[in-house]
N, CA, C and O of each residue as an XYZ file, in Angstrom:
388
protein
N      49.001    102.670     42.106
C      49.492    101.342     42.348
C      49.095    100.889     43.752
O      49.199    101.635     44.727
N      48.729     99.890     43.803
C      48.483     99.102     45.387
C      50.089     99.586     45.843
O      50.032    100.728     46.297
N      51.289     99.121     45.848
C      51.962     99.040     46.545
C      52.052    100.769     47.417
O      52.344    100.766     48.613
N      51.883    101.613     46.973
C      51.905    102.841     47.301
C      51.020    102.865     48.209
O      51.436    103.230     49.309
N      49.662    102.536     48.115
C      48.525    102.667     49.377
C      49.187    101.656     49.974
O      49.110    102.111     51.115
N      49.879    100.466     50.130
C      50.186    100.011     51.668
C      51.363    100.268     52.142
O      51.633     99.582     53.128
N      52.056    100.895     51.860
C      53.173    101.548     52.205
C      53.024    102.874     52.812
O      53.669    103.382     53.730
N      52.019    103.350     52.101
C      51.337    104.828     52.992
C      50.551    105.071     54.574
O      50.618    105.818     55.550
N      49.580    103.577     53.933
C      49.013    102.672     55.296
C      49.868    102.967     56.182
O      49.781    103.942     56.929
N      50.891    102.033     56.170
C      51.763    101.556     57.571
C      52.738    102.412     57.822
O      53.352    102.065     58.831
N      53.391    103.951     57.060
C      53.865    105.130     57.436
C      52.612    105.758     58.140
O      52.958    106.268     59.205
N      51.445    105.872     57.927
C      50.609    106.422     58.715
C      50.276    105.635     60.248
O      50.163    106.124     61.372
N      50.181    104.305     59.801
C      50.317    103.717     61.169
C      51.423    103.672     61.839
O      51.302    103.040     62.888
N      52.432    104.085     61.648
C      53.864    103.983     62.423
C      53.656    105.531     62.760
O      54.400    105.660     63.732
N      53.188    106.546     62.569
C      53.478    107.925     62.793
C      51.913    107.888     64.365
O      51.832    108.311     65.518
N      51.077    107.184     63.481
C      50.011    106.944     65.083
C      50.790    106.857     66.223
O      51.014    107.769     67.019
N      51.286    105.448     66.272
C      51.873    104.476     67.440
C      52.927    105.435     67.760
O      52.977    105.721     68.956
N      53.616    105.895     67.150
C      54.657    106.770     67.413
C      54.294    108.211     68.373
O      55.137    108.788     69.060
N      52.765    108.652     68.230
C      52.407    110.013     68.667
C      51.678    108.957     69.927
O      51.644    109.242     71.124
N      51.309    108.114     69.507
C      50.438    107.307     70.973
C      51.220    107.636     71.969
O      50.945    108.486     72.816
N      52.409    106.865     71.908
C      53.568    106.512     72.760
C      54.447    107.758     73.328
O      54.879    107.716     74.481
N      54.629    108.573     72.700
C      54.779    109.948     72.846
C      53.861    110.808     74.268
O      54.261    111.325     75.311
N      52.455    110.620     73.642
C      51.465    111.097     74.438
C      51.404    109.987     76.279
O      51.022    110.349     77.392
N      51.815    109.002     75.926
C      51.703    108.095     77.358
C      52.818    108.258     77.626
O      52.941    108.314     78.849
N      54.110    108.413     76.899
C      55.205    109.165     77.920
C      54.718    110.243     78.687
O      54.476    110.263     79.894
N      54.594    111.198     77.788
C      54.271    112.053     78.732
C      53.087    112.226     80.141
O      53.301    112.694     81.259
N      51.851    111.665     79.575
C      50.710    111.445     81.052
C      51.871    110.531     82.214
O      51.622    110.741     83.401
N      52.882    109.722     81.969
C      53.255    108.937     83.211
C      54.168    109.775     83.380
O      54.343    109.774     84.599
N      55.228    110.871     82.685
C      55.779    111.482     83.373
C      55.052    112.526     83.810
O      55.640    112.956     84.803
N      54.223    113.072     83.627
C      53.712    114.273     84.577
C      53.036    113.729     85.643
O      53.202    114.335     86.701
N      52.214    112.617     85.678
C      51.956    111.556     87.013
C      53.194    111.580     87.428
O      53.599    112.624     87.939
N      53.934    110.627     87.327
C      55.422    110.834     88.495
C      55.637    112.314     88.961
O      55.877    112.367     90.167
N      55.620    113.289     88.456
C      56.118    115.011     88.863
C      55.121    114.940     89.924
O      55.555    114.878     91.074
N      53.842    114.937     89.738
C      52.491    115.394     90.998
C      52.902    113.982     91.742
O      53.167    114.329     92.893
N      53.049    112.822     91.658
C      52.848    112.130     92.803
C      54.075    112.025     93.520
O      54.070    111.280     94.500
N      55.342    112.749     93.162
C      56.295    112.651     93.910
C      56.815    114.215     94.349
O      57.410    114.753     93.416
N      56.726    114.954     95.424
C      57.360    116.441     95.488
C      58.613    116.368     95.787
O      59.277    117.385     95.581
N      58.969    115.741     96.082
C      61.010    115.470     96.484
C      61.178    114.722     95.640
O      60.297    114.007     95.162
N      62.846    114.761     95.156
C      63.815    113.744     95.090
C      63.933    112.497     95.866
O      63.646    112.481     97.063
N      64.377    111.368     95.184
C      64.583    110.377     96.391
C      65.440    109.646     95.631
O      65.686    109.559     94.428
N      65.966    108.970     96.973
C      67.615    107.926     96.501
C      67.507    106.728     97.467
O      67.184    106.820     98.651
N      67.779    105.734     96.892
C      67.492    104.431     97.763
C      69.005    103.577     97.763
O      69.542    103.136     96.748
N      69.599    103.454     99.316
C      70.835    103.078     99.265
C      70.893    101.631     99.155
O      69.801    101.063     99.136
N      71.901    100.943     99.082
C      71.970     99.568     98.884
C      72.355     99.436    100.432
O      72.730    100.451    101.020
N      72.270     98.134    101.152
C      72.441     97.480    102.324
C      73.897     97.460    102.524
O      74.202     96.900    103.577
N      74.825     97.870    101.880
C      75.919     97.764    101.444
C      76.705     98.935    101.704
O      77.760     99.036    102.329
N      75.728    100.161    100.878
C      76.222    101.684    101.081
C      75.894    102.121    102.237
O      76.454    103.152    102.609
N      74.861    101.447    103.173
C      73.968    102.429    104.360
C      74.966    101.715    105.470
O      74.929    102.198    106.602
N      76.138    100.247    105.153
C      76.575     99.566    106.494
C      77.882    100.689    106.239
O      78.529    101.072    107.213
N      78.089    101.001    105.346
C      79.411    101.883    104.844
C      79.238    103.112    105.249
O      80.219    103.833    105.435
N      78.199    103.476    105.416
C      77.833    105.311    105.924
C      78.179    105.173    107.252
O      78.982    105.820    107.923
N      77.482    104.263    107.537
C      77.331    103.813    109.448
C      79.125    103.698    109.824
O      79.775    104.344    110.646
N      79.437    102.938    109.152
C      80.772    102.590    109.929
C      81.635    103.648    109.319
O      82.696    103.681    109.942
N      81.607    104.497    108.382
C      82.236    106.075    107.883
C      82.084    106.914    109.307
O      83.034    107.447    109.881
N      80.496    106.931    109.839
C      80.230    108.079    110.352
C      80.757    107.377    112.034
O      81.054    108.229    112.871
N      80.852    105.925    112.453
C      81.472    105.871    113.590
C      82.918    106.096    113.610
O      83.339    106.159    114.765
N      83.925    106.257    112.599
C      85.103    106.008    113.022
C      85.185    107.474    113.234
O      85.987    107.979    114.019
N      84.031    108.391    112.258
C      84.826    109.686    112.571
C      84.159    110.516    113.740
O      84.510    111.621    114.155
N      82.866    109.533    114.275
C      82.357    109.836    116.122
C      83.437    109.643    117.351
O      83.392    110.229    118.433
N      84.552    108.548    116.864
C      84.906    108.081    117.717
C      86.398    109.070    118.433
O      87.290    109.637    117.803
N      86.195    108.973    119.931
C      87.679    109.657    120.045
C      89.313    109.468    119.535
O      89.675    108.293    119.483
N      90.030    110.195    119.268
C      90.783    109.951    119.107
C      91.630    109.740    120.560
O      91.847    110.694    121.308
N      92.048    108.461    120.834
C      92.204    107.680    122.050
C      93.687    107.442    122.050
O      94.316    107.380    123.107
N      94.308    107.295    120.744
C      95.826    106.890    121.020
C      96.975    108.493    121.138
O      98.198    108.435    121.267
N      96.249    109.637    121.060
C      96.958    110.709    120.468
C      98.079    110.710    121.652
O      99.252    110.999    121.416
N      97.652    110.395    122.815
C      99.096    111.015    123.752
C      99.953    109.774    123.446
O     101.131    109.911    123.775
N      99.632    108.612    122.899
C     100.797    107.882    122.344
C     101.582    108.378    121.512
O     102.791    108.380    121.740
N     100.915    109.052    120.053
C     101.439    109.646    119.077
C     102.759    110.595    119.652
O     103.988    110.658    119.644
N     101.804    111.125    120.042
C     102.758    112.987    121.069
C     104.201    112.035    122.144
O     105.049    112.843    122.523
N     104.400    111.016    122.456
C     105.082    109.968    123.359
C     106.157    109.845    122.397
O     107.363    110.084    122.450
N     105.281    109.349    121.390
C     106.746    108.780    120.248
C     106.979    109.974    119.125
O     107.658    109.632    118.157
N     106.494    111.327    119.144
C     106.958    111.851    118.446
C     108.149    112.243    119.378
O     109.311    112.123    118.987
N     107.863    112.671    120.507
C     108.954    113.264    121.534
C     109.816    112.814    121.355
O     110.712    113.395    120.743
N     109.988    111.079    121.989
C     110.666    110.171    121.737
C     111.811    110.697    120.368
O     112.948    111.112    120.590
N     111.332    110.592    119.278
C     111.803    110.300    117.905
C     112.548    112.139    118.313
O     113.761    112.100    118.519
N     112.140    113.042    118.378
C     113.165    114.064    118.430
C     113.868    114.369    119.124
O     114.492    115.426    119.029
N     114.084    112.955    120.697
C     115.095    113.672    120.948
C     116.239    112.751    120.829
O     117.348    112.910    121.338
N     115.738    111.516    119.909
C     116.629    110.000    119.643
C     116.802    109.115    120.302
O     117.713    108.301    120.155
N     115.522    109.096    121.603
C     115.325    108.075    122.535
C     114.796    107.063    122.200
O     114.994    106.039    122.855
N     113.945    107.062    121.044
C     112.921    105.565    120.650
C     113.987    104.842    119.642
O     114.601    105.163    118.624
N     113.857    103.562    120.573
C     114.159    102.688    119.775
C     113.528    101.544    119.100
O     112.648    100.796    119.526
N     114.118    101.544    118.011
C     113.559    100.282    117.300
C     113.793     98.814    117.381
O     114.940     98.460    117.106
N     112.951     97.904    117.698
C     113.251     96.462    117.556
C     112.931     95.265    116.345
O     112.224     94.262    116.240
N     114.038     96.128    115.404
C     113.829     95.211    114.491
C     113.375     93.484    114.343
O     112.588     93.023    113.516
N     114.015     92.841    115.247
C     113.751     91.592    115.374
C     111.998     91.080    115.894
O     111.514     89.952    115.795
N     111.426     92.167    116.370
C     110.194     91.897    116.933
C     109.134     92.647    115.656
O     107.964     92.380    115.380
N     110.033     93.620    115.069
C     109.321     94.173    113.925
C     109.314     92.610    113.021
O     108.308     91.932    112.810
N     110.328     92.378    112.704
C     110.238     90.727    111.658
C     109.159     90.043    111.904
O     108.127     89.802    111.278
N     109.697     89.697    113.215
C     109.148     88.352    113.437
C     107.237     88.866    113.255
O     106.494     88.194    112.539
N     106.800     89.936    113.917
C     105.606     89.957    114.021
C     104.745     90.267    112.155
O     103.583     90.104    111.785
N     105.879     90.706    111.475
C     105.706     90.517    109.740
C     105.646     88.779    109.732
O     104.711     88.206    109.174
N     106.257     88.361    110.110
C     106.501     86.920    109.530
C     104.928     86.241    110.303
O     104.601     85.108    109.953
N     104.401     86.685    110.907
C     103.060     85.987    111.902
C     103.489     85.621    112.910
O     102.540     85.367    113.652
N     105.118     85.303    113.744
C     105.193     84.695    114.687
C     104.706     85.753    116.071
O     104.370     86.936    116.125
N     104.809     85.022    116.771
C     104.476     85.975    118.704
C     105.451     85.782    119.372
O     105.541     84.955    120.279
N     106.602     86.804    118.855
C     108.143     86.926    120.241
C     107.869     87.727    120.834
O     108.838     88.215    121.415
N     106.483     88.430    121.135
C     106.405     89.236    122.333
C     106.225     88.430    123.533
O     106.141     88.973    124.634
């Protein structure tokens, strides 16, 4: 029957295109393997301002610690006090300092 030879046709031509495509995967991936010997990763402008400002906060001294060590003292021996009203107000946005 005709219909059998063109149906055979175009399973044979789909099994070509199929081994073509196969075969040029592979030549461009083994090109990429030889033309590249490392890994590589490309950051966004975004991730590299985020590394930068990661890696300064944790360059930077720690500058307030003898404050810390001030008010921990403070707090154990029940000398610090609190000013609630300046705590508010500076929640609320105003400046009663």
């Amino acid at each position: 029957m005709e219909i059998d030879k063109v149906g055979s046709n175009l399973a044979h031509q789909y099994v070509s295109q199929t081994q073509a495509a196969q075969q040029i995967a592979a030549v461009k991936g083994e090109a990429a393997r030889k033309s590249s010997g490392q890994d590589r990763v490309d950051l966004s402008p975004e991730a590299l301002l985020l590394q930068h400002a990661q890696q300064a906060a944790l360059d930077a001294p720690d500058l307030r610690a003898d404050l810390v060590d001030q008010v921990r003292q403070r707090i154990a021996t029940g000398s610090y006090q609190i000013d609630a009203a300046r705590i508010a107000d500076r929640l609320l946005g105003g400046d009663l300092a």
